[in-house]
Every structure is written in structure tokens, then in C-alpha cells.
VEXSE-510074 format. One record per atom (N, C-alpha, C, O): residue in one letter; x, y, z. Coordinates in steps of 0.001 Angstrom, whole numbers, plus 500000, padded with zeros to 6 digits. Atoms other than C-alpha are relative to their C-alpha. Layout:
VEXSE-510074
AXYZ ...
//
This chain:
VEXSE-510074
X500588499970498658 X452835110771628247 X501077500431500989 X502096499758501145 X499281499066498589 X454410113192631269 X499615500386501165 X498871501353501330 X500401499405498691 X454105113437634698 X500637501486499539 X501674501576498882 X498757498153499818 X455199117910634869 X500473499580501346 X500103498562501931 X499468500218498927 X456940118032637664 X499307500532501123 X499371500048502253 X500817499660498401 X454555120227639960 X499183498707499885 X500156498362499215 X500669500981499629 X452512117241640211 X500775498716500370 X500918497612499845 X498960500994499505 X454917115774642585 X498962499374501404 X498105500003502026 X500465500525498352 X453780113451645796 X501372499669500827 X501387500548501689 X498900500011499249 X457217112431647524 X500601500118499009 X500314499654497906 X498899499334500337 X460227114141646635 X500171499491498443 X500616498345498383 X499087500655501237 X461092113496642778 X499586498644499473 X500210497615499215 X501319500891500339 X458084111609641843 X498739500553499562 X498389501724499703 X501316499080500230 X454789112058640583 X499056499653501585 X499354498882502497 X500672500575498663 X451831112156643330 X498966498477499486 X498628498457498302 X500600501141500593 X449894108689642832 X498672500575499568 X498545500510498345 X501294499524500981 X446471110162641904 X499931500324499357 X499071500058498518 X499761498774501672 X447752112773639477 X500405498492498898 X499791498212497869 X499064500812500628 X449811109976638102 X499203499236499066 X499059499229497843 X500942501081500436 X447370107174638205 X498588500532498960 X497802499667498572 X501193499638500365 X444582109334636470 X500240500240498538 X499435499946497654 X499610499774501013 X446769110541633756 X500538498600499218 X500983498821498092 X499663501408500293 X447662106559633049 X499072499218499905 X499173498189499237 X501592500853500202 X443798105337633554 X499577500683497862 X499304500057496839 X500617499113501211 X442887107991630428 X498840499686500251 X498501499107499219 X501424500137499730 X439334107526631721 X500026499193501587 X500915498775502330 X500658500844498847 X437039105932634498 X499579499061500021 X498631498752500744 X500313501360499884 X436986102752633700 X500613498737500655 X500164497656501034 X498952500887499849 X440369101441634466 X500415499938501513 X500275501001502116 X499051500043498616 X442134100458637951 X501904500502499698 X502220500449498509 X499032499568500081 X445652101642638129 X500971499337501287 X500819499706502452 X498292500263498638 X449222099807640413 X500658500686499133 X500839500750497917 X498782499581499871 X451541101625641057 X500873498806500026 X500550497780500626 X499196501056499426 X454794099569640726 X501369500518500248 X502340500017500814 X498486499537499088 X457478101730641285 X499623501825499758 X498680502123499024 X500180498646499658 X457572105774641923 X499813500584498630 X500689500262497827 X499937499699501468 X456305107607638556 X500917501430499952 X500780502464500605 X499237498717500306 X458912109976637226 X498985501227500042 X497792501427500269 X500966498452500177 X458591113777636591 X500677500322499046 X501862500008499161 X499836499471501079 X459097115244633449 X501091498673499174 X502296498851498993 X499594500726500683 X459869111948631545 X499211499092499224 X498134498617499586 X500775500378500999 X458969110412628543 X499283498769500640 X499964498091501411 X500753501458499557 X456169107343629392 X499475499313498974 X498731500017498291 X500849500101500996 X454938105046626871 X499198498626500877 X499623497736501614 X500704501169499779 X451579103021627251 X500240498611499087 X500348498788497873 X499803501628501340 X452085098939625397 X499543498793501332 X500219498279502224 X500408501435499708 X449873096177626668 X499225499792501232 X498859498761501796 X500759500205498885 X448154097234629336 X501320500483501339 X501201500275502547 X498891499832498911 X451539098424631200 X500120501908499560 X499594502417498570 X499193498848499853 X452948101915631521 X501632500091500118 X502256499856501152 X498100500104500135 X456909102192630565 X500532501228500041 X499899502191499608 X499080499370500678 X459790104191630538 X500583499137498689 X500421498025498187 X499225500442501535 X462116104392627401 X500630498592499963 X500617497890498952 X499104500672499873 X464204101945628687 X499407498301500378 X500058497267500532 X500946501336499797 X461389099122629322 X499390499902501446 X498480499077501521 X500140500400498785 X460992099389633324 X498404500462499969 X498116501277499092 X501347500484499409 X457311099054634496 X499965501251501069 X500586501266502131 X500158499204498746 X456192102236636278 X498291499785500417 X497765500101501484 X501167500189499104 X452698101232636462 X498959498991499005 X499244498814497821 X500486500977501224 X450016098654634833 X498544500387500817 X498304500528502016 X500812499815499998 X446439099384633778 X498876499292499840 X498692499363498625 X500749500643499931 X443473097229634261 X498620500256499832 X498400501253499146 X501696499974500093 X439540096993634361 X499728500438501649 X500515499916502439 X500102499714499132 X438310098462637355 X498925499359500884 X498936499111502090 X501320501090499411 X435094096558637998 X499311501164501055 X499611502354501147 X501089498500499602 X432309098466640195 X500941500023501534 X501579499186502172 X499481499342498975 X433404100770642924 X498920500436501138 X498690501633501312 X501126500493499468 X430559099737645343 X499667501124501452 X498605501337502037 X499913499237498003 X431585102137649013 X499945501240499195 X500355501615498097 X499771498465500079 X430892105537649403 X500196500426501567 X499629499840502489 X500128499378498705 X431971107846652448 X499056500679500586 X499262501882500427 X501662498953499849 X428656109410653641 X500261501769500323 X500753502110501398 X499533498899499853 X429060113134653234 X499991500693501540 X499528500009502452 X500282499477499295 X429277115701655772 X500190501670499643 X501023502053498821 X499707498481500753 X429104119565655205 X500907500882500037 X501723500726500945 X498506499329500632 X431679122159653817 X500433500344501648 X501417499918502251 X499478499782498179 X431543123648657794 X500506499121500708 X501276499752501433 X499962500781499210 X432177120586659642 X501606499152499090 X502442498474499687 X498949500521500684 X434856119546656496 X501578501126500496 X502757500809500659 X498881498970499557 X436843123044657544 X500128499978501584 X501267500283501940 X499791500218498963 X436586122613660876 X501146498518500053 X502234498815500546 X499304500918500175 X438312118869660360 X501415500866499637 X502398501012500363 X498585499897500095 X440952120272658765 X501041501129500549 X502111501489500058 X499341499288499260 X442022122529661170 X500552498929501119 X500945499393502189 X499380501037499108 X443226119328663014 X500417499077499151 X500141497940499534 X499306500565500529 X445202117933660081 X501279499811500642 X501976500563501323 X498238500314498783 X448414115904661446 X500996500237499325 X502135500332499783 X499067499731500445 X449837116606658460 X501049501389500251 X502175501576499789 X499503498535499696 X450591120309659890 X501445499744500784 X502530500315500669 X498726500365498614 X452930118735662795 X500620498929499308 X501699498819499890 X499224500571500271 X454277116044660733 X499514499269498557 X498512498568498415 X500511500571501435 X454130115052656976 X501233499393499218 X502061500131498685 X499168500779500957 X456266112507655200 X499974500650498517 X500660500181497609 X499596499135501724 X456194114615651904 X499331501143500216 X498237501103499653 X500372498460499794 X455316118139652810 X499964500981498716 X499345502039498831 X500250499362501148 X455584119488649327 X499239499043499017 X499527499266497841 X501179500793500668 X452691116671647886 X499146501365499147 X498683502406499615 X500953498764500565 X450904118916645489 X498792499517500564 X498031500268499955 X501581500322499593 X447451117495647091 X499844500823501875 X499224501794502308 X500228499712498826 X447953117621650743 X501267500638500442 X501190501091501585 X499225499080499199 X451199119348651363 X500168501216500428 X500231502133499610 X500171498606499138 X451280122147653743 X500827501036499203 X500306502115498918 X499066499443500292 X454313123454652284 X500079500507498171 X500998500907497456 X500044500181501557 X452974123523648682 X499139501543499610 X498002501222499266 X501169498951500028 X451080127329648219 X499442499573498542 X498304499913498216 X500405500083501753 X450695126291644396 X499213498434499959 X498839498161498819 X500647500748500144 X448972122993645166 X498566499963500018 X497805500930499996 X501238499922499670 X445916121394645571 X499591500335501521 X498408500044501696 X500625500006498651 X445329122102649280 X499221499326500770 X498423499818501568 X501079500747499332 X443673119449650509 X500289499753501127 X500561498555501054 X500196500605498339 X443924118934654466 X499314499549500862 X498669500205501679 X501314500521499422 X442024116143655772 X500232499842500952 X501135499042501197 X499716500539498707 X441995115983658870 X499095499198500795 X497965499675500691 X500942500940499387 X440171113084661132 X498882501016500950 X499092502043501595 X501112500037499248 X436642113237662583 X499864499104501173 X500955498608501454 X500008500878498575 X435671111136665855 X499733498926499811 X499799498098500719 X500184501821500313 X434765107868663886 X501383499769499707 X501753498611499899 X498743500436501001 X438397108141662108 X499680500275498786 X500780500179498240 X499829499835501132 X437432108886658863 X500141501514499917 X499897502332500804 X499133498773500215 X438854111826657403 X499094500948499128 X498391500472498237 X500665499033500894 X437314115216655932 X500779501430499209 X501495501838500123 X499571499201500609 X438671118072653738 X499106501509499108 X498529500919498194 X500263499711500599 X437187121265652104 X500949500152498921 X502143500144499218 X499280500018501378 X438513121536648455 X499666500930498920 X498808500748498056 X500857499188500991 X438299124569646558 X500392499600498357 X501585499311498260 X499576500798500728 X438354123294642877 X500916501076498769 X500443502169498456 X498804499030500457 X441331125009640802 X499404500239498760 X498399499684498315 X500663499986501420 X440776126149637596 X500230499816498570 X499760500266497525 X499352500890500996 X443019123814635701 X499122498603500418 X499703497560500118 X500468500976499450 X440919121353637041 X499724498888498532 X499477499352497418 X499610500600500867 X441150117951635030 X499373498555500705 X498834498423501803 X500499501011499337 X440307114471635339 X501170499164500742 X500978498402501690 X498747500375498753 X443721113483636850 X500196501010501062 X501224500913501732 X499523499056499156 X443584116367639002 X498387499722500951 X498165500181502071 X500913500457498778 X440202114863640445 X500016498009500481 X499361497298501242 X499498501418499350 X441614111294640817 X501243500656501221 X501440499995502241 X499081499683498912 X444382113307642946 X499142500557501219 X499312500298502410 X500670499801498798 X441993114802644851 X499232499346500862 X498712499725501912 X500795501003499193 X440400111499645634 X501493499003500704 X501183497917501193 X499203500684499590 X443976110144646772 X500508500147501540 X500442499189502310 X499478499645499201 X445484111832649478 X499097499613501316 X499588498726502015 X501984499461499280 X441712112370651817 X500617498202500987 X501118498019502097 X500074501493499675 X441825108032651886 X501188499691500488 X501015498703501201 X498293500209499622 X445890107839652756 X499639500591501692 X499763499793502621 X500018499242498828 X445158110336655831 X499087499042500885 X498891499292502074 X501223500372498776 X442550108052657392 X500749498762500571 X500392498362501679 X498675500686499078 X445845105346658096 X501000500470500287 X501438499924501299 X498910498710499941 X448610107925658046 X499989500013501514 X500894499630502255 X499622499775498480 X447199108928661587 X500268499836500532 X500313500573501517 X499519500913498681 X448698106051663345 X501494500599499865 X502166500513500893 X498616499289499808 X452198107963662263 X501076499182499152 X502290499382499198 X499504501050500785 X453102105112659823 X499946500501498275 X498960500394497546 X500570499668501282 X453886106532656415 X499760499199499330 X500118498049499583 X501004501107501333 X451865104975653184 X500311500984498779 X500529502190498665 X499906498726501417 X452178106049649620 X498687498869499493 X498271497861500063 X501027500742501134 X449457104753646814 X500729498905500003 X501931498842500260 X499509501207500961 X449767101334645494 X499216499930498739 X499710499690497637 X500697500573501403 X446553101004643159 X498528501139500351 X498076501730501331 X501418499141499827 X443448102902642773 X498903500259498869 X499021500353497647 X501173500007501364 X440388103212640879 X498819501257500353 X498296501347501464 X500943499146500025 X438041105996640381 X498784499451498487 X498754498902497386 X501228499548500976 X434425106861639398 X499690501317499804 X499387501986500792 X500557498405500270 X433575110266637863 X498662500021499859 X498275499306498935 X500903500080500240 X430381110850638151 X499483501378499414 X498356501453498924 X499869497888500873 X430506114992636729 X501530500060500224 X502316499234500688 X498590499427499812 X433598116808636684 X499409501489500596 X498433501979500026 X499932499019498984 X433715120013639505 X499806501144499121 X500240501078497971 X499521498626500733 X433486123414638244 X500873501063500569 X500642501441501718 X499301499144499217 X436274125982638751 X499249500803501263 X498061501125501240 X500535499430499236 X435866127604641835 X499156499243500719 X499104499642501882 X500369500377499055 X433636125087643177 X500457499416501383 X501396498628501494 X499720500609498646 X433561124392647027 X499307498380500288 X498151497983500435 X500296501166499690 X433865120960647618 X500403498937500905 X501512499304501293 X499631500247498837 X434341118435650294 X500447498512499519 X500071497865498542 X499034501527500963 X436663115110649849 X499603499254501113 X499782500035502048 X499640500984499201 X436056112003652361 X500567499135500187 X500582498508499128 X499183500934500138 X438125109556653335 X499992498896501225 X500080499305502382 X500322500718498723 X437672106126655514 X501192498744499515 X501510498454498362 X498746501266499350 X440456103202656530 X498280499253499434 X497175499773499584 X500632500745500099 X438479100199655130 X500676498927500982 X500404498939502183 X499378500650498962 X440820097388656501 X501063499904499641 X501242500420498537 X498705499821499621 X444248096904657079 X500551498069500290 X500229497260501160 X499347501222499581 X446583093633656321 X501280500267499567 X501737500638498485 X498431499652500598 X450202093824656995 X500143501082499719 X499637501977500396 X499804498730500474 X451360096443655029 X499265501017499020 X499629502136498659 X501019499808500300 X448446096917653422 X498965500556500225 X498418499849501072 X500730499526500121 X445620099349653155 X498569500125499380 X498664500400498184 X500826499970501234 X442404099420651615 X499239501588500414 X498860501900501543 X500875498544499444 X440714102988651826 X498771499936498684 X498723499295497634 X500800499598500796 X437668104425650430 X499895501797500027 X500073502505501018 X500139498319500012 X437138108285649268 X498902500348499104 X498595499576498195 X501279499292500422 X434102110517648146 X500372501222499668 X501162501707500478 X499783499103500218 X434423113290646733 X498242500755499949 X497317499979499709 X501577499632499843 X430761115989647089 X499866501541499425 X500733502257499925 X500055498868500863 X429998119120645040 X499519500653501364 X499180500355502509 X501301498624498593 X428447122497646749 X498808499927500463 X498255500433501440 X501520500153499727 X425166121076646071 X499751498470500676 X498703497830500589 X500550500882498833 X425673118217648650 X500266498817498613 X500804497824499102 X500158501194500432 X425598115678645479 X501558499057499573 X502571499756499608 X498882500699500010 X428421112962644765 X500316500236498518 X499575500086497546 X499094499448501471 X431242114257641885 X500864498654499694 X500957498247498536 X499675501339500307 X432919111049642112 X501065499070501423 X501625499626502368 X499191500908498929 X434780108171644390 X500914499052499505 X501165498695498354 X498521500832500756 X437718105981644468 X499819498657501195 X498915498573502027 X499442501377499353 X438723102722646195 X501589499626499257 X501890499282498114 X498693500197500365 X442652102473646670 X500583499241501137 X500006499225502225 X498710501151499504 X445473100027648131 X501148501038500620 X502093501183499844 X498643499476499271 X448055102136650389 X500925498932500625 X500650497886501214 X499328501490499803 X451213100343650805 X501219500897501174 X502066501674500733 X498683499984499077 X453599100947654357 X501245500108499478 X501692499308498656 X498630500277500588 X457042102091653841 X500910500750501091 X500299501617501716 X498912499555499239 X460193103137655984 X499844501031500007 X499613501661498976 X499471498702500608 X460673106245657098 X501176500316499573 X501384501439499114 
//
């Protein structure tokens, strides 16, 4: 088990969705983060944990139990319009994120940018390596941006997805993302992900955790 290295989120790390999706091996499981997942290093699963060689704990895998919120869609026009007022443009704590970094031409491109309730929208065209860790990443970033805006960076802590299809290359699709509530340093978000034909491809419920800049 390998994070590659383009599937980085801050600097010399993997991004938490890619990470966490390739460490669920399906949609059943929840996923913590417990410390930054390498890039291009050996991982072994034992016991319900995720290891390096050396024994340290990069992440532990659980039961996910039902994933009950959805973001209520809105359409691909009104998702591109949003992200022409992404904040990540003027200021992004990891600017080369393969999901949402500006600075990434080889990523996923996702730029959500807030609507007038606060929750966040994105169009997403779907790549054509597309994968099932590469649509848990695309349900990561979307839900981060909808506390981000206060200017406070967050990385993943834990997250759980539902697949409900998998995207087809080339499809145009739209990601949502809403601030559930907020304790301490603590996050809870919800994200939607919505095919071309308006119907739901799958959603997540994740834990963003405050950190220094």
C-alpha cells in the first residue's frame, strides 16, 4: 500500500481523501487520520490500523455506520459561477493540493467556492483515471472550504464516504460542501457529490481538525 506522490494535500504528504479512500478499500469503513500520510512509502494494513515499516500509526480504519446528511444540489451553472469566488485563489494553505490547488494544472481541480448560505459549490470535471480514492478526494476538499473561509487553516482528521455509482470519465459534475458544526478545533462538514444527470454519485461526512499556520 502507497500513497504516489502526485496525490499530495500539504507539502510532502498525501491529500486526506486520496489517502483515506485508498486505506478504507471500500465504502463501508470510516477512516482518522492520525498523523500526515507519507508519499511514496511502503504502508502495511494489521488490525484495523494503517502502519509504516517501522510500527508508527498513520491512520486507523473503522465501521462507518450510516451517513445520514446530504448537501441539496445546485446546478453545474450556478456550481461555476461559485467557483469563480474561490478564496483559495487569494490565499491557500497548500496551493499544490492535488484536489483544490490552484497551482496544481495536473490535479483534480476542484474550486469551491462559497454561496450566500456558506455552503460551498464546485464544478468537477471527472478525470479519466478516475477511482474510488480519487472520488473520496473529491468529496474532501468541497467540505474543508465551507470552514477554511474564516482564514483558519484545517486539514482532514476522519472521514467516511458513500458511493452510490462511480462517475464516468469526462463526466461534469458538481461537489457540495456545508460547515455542520464547529467545537474548538473541531469541524464536522458534510459533502455531496451529483452526476450530469442531477442524481447523487456519492457523499461523505468528515472531522476537520485546526492547525497553525
Amino acid at each position: 500500500m502507497i500513497i504516489p506522490a502526485r496525490f499530495n494535500g500539504p507539502p510532502g504528504s498525501g491529500n486526506g481523501g486520496y489517502s483515506a479512500g485508498v486505506f478504507a478499500g471500500d465504502d463501508t469503513h470510516e477512516v482518522t487520520l492520525r498523523m500526515p500520510p507519507p508519499l511514496d512509502t511502503p504502508l502495511v494494513p494489521a488490525d484495523g490500523k494503517i502502519q509504516t515499516q517501522d510500527g508508527a500509526v498513520v491512520a486507523e480504519v473503522g465501521a462507518a455506520g450510516a451517513i445520514t446528511i446530504t448537501v441539496p444540489p445546485v446546478g453545474y451553472a450556478d456550481a461555476a459561477d461559485a467557483a469563480t469566488r474561490y478564496s483559495g485563489f487569494a490565499e491557500h494553505p497548500f496551493p499544490t493540493c492535488y484536489v483544490c490547488g490552484p497551482e496544481r494544472a495536473d490535479g483534480l481541480r476542484i474550486f469551491p467556492g462559497a454561496l450566500d448560505d456558506g455552503t460551498t459549490a464546485a464544478p468537477w470535471s471527472v478525470p479519466d483515471d478516475v477511482s474510488h480514492p480519487v472520488v473520496w478526494a473529491a468529496l474532501d476538499c468541497p467540505g474543508g472550504w465551507a470552514v477554511i473561509q474564516g482564514g483558519r487553516p484545517y486539514v482532514l482528521g476522519r472521514i467516511a464516504v458513500r458511493v452510490a455509482r462511480m462517475p464516468a470519465p469526462g463526466e461534469r459534475c458538481v461537489v457540495r460542501g456545508a460547515l455542520a458544526e464547529t467545537e474548538g478545533r473541531k469541524a464536522l462538514v458534510h459533502t455531496t457529490l451529483y452526476g450530469e444527470d442531477g442524481d447523487e454519485v456519492a457523499r461523505a461526512r468528515a472531522t476537520w481538525i485546526a492547525i497553525a499556520r
